[in-house]
C-alpha positions in Angstrom: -11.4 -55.2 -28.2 -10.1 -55.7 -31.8 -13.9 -55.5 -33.3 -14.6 -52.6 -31.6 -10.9 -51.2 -33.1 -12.6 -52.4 -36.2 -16.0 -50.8 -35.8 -14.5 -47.5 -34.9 -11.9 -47.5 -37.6 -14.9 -48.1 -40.2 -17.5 -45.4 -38.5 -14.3 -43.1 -39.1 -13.8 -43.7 -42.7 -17.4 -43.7 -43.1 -17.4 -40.1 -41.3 -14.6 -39.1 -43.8 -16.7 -40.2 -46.5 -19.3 -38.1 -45.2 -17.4 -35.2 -44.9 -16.3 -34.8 -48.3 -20.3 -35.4 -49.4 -20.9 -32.5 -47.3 -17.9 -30.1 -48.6 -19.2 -30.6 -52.2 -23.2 -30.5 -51.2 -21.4 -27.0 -49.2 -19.8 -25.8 -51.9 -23.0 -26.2 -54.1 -25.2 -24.1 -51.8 -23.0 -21.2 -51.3 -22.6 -20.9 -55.2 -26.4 -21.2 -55.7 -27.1 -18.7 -52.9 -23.8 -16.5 -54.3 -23.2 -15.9 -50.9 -25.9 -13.0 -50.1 -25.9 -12.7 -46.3 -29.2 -12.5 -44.6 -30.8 -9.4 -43.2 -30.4 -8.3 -40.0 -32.7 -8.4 -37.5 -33.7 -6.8 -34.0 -34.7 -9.3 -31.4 -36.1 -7.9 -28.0 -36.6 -10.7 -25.4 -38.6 -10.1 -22.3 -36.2 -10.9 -19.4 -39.0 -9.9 -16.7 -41.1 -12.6 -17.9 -38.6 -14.5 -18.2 -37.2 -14.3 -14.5 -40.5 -14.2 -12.9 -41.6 -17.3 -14.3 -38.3 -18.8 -12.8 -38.8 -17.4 -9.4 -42.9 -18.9 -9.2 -41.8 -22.2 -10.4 -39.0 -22.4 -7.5 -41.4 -21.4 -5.0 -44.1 -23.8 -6.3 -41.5 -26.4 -6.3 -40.6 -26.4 -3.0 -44.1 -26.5 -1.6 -45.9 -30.0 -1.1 -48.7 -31.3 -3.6 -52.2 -29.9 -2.6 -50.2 -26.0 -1.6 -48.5 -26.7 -5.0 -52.0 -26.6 -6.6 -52.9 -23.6 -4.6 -49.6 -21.5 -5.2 -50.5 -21.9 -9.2 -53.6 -20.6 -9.0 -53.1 -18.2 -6.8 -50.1 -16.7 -9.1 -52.4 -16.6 -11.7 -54.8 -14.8 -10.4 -52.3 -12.5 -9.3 -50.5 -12.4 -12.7 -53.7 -11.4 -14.4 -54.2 -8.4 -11.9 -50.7 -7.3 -12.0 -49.2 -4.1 -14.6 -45.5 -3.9 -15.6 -43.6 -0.9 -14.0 -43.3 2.1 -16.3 -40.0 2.3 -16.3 -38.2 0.3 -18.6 -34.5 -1.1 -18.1 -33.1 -2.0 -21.5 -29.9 -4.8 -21.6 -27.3 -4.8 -24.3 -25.0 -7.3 -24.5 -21.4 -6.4 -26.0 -18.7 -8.8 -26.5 -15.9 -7.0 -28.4 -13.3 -8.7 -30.6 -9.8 -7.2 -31.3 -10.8 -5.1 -34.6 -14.3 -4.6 -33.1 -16.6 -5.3 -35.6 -19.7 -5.7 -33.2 -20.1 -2.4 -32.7 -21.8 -2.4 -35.7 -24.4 -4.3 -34.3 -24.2 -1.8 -31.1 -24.7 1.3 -33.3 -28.3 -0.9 -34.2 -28.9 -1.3 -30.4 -28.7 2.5 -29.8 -30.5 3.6 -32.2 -33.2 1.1 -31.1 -33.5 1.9 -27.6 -33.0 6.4 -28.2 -35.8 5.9 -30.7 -38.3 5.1 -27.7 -37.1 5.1 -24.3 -38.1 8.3 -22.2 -36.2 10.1 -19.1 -37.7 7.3 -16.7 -35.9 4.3 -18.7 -32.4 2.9 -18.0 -29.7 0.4 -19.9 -27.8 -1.5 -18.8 -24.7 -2.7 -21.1 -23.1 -6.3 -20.2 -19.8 -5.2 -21.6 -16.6 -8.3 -22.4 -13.8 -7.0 -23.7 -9.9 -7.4 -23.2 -9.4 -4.2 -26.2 -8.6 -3.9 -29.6 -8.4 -1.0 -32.5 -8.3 2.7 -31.0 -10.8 4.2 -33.9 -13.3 0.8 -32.9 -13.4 1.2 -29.1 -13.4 4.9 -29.8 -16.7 4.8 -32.0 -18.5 1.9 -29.3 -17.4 4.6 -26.4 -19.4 7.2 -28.8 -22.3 4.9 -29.5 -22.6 4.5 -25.8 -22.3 8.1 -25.1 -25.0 8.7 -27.9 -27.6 7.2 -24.7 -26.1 9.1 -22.0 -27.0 12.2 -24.4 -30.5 10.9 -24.8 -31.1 11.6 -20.6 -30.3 8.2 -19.8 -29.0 6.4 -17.2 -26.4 3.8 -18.5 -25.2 1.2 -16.2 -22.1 -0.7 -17.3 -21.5 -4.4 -15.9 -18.3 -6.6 -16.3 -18.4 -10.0 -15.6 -15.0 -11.4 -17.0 -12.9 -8.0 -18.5 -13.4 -5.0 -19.9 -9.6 -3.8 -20.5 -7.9 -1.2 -22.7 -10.8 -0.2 -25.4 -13.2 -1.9 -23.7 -12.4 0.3 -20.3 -12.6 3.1 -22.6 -15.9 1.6 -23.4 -16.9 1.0 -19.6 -16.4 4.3 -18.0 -19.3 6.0 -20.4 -21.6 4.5 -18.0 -22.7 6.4 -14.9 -22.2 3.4 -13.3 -19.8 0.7 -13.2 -20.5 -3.0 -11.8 -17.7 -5.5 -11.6 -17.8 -9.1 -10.8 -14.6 -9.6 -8.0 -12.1 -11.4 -10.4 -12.8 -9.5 -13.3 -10.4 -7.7 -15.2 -10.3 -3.9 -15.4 -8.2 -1.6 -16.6 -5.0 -1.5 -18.9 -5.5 2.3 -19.6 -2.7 2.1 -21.9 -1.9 2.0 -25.8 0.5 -0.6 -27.5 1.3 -1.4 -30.7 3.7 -3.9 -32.1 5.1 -5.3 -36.1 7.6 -7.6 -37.2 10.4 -6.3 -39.1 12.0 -8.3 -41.4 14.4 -6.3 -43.8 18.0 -8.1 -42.3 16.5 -11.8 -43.7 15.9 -9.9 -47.0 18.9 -8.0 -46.9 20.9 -11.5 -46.2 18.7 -12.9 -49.4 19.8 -9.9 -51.6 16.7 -8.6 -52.1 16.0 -4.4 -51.7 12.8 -2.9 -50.8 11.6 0.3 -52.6 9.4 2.7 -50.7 8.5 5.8 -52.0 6.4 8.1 -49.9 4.9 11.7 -49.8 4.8 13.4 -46.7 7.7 13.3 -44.5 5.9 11.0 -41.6 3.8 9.1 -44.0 5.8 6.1 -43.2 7.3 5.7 -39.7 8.0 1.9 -38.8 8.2 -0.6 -41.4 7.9 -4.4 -42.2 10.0 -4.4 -45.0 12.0 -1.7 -44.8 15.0 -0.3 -42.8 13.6 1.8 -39.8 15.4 4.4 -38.4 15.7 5.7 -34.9 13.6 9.4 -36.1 10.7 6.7 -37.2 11.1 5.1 -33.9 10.9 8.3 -32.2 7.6 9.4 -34.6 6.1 6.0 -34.3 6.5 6.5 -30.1 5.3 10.0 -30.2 2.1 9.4 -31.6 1.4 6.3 -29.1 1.8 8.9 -26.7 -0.3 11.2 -28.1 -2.7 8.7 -28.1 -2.4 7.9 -24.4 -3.1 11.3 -23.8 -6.5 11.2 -25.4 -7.6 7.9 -23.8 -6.3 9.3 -20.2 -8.6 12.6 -21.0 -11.7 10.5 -22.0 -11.3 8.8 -18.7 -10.6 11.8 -16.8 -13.6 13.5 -18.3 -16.2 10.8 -17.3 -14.4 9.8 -13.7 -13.2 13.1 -12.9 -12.0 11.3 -8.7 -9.8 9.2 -10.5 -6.3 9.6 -9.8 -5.7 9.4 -13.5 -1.1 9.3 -13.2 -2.0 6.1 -11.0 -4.1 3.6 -13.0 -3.4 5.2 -16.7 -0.3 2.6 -16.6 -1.6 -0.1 -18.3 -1.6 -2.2 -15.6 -4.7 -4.6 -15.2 -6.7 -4.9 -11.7 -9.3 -7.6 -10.6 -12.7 -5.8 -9.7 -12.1 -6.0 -5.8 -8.6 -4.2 -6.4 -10.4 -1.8 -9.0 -13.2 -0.5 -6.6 -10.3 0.5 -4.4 -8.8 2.8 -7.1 -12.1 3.9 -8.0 -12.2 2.4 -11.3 -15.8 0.6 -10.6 -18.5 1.9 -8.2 -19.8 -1.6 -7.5 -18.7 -5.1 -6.7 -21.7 -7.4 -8.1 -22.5 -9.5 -11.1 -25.0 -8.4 -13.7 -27.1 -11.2 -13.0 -27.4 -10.3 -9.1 -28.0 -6.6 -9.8 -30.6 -7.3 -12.4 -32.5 -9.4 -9.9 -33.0 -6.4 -7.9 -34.1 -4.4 -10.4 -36.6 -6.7 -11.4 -39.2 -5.3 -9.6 -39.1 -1.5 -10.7 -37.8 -2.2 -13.9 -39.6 -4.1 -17.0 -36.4 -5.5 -18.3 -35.8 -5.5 -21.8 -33.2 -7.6 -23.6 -32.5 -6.1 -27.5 -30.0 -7.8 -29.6 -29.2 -7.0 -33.2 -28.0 -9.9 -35.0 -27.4 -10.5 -39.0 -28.8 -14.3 -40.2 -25.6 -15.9 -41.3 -26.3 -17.8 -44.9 -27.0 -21.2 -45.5 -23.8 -22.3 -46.6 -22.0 -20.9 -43.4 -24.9 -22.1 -41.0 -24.6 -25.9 -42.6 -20.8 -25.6 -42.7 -20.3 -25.2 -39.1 -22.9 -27.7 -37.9 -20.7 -30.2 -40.3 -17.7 -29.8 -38.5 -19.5 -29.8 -35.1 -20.6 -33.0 -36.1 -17.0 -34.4 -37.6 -15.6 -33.0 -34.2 -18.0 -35.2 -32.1 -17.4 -37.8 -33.8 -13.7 -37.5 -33.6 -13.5 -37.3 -30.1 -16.4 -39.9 -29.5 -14.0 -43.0 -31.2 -10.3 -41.0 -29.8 -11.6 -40.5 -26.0 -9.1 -42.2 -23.1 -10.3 -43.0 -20.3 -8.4 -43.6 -17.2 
């Protein structure tokens, strides 16, 4: 036991050693590149294709040698013969983070998709989101509504959340699919700081803050807020409520908005109740039905991170397996 204590104490240092090779050979490509990140590009995947060939393989699989052989050719005869629907069902996938910086990518999407699909297409957005910034969510709800304007039909699934912005995202859609335990909702708006002017005032140190406009400063970090900044500060959440509570009204006008603008947050079952989703199902079930009237698309717009960042976090992949390969109990 002690050599193998010995061995893993030495592939340790030896992976330390390694490390700091890597850091400097790191730090060297990201000055030689100057850290110029790579060019976006717009990958569309063929999901039909892809599904199909997954069906045809189970079925051949389950059949015994000699029909196996006749199954395969007899799909490929059939393959050859067979045309993809007209219509087209295009699949976004959005998964928002707090200050919603994917909806960059999004905008990229759209512009894609309204640059070719016709009145017979459809999209369908596999939205994960727990919320974030009110002007992000409120430009990916516009991006969204920019292919409801374009005549089509947007279906909206949730799998795991789509809460506060990312409901305001959701109920665009003409249609909105929930998995059972997902969570929807939190039609609300909430916004929090730290203040710490009595630890400076204890320190004996002042804070000068000189402003124009009488509400160009309500609630401070620094400073000394009063109860009429409080009361500003409170009125424009409000305000802001009311806007997100009219946005929902406006695209699920049955909702009994006073009920569910609360920002409480509802599993999908609990949700189709209220009227919050039109569907209890998972994207991947409903896609599979669509699968023959639809050629699904999939079209993702992604930016090619550089080298340095690319070898960086395969490094610490690496140190991490490591790590845990030579700290592992076992009971």
């Amino acid at each position: 036991m002690e050599f193998l204590a010995d061995i893993g104490g030495f592939i340790i240092k030896a992976g330390v050693i390694v490390l700091a090779l890597v850091i400097v050979l790191g730090v060297v490509a990201q000055t030689a590149q100057k850290q110029k990140r790579g060019k976006g590009a717009l990958d569309v995947s063929d999901v039909s294709k892809e599904l199909n060939e997954m069906r045809d393989h189970l079925r051949i699989e389950l059949l015994d040698g000699k029909a196996q052989k006749k199954a395969q050719k007899a799909l490929k005869k059939a393959r050859k013969g067979e045309h993809n629907p007209e219509s087209k069902l295009f699949v976004i996938d959005f998964k928002g983070s707090v200050d919603a910086k994917e909806v960059d990518s999004l905008r990229r999407e759209v512009n894609a998709i309204v640059s070719i699909a016709t009145d017979q297409d459809e999209v369908l957005v596999r939205l994960e989101s727990g919320g974030g910034v009110v002007h992000g969510y409120g430009l990916g709800a516009a991006q969204l509504q920019r292919l409801t304007d374009h005549g089509l039909k947007v279906t909206i699934a949730v799998d795991k959340v789509a809460a506060s912005g990312g409901y305001m995202m959701a109920c665009v859609g003409q249609k909105i699919l929930s998995a059972p335990f997902a969570f929807i909702g939190s039609i609300g708006v909430v916004a929090q700081l730290p203040n710490v002017n009595k630890w400076l005032k204890n320190h004996d140190i002042d804070i000068e803050q000189i402003t124009a406009g009488e509400y160009k400063r309500t609630l401070t970090v620094l400073g000394e807020n009063t109860e009429e900044g409080r009361r500003k500060f409170k009125q424009d959440l409000e305000s802001i409520h009311a806007q997100f509570k009219a946005h929902v009204q406006r695209h699920r006008p049955a909702l009994d908005i006073e009920k569910v603008a609360t920002g409480e947050v509802w599993t999908g079952t609990e949700a189709l109740e209220l009227g919050l989703v039109d569907e209890v199902v998972t994207s991947d079930a409903w896609l599979l039905k669509q699968l023959d009237t639809h050629r699904i698309l999939k079209v993702e717009y992604s930016i090619k991170k550089p080298f340095s960042e690319r070898f960086a976090k395969g490094t610490a992949t690496l140190v991490n397996t490591l790590k845990s390969t030579f700290t592992r109990s076992d009971v």
